[in-house]
C-alpha positions as CSV (number, residue, x, y, z in Angstrom):
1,X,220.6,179.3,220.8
2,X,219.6,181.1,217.9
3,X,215.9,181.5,216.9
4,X,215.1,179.9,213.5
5,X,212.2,181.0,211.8
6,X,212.0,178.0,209.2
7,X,213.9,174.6,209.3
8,X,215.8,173.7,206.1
9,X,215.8,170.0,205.1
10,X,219.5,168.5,204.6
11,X,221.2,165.2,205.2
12,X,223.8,165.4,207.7
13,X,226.6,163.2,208.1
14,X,229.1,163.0,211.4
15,X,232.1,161.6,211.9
16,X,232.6,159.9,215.1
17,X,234.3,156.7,214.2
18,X,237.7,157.5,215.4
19,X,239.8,157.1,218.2
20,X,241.6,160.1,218.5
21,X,244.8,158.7,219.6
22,X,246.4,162.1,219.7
23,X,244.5,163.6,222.8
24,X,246.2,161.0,224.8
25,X,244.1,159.5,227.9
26,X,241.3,162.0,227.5
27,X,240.0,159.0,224.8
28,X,240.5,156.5,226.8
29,X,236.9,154.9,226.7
30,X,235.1,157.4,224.4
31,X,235.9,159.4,221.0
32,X,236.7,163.1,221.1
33,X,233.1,163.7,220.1
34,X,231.9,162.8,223.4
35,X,234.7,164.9,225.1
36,X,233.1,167.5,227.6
37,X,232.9,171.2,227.1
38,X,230.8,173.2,229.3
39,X,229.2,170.6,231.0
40,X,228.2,169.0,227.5
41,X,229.3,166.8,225.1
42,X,231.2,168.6,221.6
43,X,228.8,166.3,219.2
44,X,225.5,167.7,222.0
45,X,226.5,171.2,221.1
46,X,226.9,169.9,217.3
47,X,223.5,168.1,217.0
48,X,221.6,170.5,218.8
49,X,222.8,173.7,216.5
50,X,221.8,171.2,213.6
51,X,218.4,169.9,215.0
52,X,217.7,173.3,215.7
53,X,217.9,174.5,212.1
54,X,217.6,172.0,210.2
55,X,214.6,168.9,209.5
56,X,216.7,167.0,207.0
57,X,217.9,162.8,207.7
58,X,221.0,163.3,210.2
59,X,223.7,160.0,210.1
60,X,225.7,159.6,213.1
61,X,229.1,157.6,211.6
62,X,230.5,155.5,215.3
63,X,233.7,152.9,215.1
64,X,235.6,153.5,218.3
65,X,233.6,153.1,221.9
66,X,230.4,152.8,219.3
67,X,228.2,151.2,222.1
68,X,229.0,154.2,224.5
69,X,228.1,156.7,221.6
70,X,225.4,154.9,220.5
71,X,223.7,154.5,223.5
72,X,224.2,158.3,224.2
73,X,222.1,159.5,221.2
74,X,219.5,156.7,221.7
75,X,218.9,158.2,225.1
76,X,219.0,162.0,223.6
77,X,217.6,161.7,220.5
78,X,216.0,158.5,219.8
79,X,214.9,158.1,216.4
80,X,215.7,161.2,215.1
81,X,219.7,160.2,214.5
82,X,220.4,157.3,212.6
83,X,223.5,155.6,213.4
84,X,225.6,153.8,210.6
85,X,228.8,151.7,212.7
86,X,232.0,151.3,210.7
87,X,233.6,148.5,211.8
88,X,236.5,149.3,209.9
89,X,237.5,152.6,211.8
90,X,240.8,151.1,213.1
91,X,242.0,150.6,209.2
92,X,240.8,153.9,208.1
93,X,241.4,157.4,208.5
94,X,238.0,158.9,207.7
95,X,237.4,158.0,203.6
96,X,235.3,154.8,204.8
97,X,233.6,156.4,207.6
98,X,232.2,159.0,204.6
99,X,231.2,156.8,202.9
100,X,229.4,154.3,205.4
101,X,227.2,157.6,206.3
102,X,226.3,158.5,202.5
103,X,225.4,154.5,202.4
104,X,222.9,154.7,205.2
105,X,220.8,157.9,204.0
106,X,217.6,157.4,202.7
107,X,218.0,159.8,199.5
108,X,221.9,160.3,199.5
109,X,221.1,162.0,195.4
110,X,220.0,165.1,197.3
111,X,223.1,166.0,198.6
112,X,224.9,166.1,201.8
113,X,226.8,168.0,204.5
114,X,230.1,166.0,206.2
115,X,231.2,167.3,209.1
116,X,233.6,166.0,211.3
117,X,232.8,165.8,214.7
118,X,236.4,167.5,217.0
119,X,235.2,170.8,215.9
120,X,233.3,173.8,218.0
121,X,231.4,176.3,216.2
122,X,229.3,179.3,217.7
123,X,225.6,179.8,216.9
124,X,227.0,182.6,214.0
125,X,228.7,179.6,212.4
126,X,226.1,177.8,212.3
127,X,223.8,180.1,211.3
128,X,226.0,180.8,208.2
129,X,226.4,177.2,207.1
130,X,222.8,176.5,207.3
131,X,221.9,180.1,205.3
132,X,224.4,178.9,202.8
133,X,223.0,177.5,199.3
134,X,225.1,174.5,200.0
135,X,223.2,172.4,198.2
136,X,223.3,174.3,194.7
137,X,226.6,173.2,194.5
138,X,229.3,172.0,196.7
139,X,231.6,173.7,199.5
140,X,234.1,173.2,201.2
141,X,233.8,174.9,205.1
142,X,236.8,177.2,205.5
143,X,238.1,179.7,208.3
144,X,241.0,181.7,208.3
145,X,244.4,181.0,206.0
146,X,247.4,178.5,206.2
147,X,250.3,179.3,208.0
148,X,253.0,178.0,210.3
149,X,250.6,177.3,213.2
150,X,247.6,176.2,211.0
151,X,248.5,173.5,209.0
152,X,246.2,170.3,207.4
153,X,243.6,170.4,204.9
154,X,243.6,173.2,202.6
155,X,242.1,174.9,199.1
156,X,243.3,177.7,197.1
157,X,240.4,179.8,195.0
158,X,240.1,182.2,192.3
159,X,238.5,185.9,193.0
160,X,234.7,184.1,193.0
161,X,235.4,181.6,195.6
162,X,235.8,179.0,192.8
163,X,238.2,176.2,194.4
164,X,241.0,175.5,191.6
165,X,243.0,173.4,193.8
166,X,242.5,171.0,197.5
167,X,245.4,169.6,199.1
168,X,246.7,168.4,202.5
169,X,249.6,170.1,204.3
170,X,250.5,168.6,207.9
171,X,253.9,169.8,207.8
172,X,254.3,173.7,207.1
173,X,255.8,174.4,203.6
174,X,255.6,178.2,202.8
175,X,254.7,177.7,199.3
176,X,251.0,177.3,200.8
177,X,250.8,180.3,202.3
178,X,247.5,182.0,202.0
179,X,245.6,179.1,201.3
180,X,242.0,178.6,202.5
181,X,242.4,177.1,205.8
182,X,239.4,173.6,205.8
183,X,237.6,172.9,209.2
184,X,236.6,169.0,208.4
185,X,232.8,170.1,206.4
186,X,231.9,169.5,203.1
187,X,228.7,170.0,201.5
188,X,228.8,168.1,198.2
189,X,225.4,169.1,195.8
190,X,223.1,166.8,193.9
191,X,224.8,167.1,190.6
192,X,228.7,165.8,192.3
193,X,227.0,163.0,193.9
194,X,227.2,160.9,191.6
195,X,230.8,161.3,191.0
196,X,231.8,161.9,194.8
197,X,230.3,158.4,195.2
198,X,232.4,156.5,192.4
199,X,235.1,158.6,193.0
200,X,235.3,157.7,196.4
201,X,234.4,154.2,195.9
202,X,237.2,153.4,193.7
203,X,239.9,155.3,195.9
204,X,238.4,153.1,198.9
205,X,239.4,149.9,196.6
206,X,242.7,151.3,196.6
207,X,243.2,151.9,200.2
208,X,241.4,153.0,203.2
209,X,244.6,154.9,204.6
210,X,243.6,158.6,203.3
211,X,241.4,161.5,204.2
212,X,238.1,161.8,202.3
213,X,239.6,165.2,200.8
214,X,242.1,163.0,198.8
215,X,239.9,162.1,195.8
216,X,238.7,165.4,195.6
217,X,242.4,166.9,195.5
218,X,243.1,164.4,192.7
219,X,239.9,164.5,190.5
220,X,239.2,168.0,191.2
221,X,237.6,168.2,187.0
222,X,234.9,166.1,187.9
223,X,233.8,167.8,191.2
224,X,233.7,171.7,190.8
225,X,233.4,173.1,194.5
226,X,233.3,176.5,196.2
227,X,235.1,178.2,198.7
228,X,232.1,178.9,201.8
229,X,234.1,180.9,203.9
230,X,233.8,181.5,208.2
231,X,235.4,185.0,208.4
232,X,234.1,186.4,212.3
233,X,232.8,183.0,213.3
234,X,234.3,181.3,215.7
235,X,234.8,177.8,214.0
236,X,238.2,175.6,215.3
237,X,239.0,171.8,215.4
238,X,241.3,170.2,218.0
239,X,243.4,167.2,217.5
240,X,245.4,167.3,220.8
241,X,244.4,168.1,224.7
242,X,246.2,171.1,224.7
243,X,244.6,172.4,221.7
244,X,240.8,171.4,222.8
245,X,241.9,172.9,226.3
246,X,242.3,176.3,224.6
247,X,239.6,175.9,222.0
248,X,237.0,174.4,224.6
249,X,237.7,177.9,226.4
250,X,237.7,180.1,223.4
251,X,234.2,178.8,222.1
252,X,232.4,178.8,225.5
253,X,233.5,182.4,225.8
254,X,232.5,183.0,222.6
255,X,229.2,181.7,222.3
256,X,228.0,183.3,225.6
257,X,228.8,186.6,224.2
């Protein structure tokens, strides 16, 4: 683990509400956060990197096998995770869960980093986010660029990392190409809280079937954003068991280098 000389103080938000249909049986009982890699659970390796550099409120969002979770950080972490439940996870994709973990911070005005919890990052990663001045204004966590085999959430920027434009692209569509690639964080400042939260808020009226990137995408005016960019980082999500096979392998590799 990387030595930090002097904790930062951020509120953290994690996803862990879901139930990750697409890795098959390897859910069956718990969320992919609580998947094993290296003899430790993906949303261990998470909190630790983000214990160990940061002092700020962290928000653990649970839905699916929430007991299971819940119990797991009580007996890690005790107090120093809060836990907000969304009972809603089956109807939602992840816009509710968002917003259930901005609802239980203390001081939610100061800002906050989301960060979706079927991702692996090494300690250079980490070390980059946290060194970031995230919370001068807002960024969007990207690594590498959009192409046929990496698809999903995506930005394009101008030549000073400015985003001008957020949209999601399951399907390749070569139009897209060259797009920042997202990794599932977002680090939205004190002055777009106020319009991330009513934003939000009145697309969650609407429906709760959409990705929190969604309101963004459409009211993109009223939330200026930046490009914070993972260039030799190793930073990867996983949606399937194939992929967190080959990911799981990649990072642990990786991190012991």
């Amino acid at each position: 683990m990387t030595e930090v000389s002097a904790k930062i103080c951020h509120n953290v938000i994690l996803l862990a509400a879901g139930k990750g249909s697409r890795m098959g049986d390897m859910t069956l009982g718990k969320t992919k956060a609580m998947l094993e890699c290296g003899g430790k659970a993906v949303i261990d390796w998470m909190l630790q990197a983000i214990l160990t550099r940061n002092d700020g409120e962290v928000v653990v969002v649970t839905g699916y096998c929430a007991e299971f979770l819940e119990q797991h950080l009580q007996r890690k972490y005790g107090s120093r995770i809060k836990v907000a439940r969304n009972d809603r996870y089956e109807d939602d994709v992840n816009i509710l869960s968002v917003e259930t973990g901005v609802a239980a911070l203390s001081n939610p005005e100061q800002g906050y980093l989301i960060i979706e919890t079927d991702l692996l990052l090494n300690d250079a990663a980490w070390d980059k986010i946290f060194a970031a001045p995230l919370f001068s204004t807002s960024h969007w966590v990207c690594k590498g660029h959009y192409h046929k085999e990496l698809t999903g959430g995506i930005v394009s920027a101008d030549k000073t990392g400015l985003i001008t434009a957020i949209d999601y692209q399951p399907a390749y569509d070569s139009k897209f190409d060259g797009w920042n690639k997202m990794i599932g964080m977002l680090a939205v400042g004190p002055d777009e809280v106020q319009n991330d939260r009513a934003i939000r808020q009145r697309s969650i009226a609407d429906t709760t079937k959409q990705y929190y990137l969604t309101p963004w995408s459409r009211e993109l005016s009223s939330l200026p954003c930046r490009v914070l960019e993972l260039t030799d980082e190793f930073a990867s999500s996983f949606n399937t068991a194939e992929q967190f096979s080959k990911i799981s392998q990649a990072f642990l590799l990786t991190n012991s280098a």
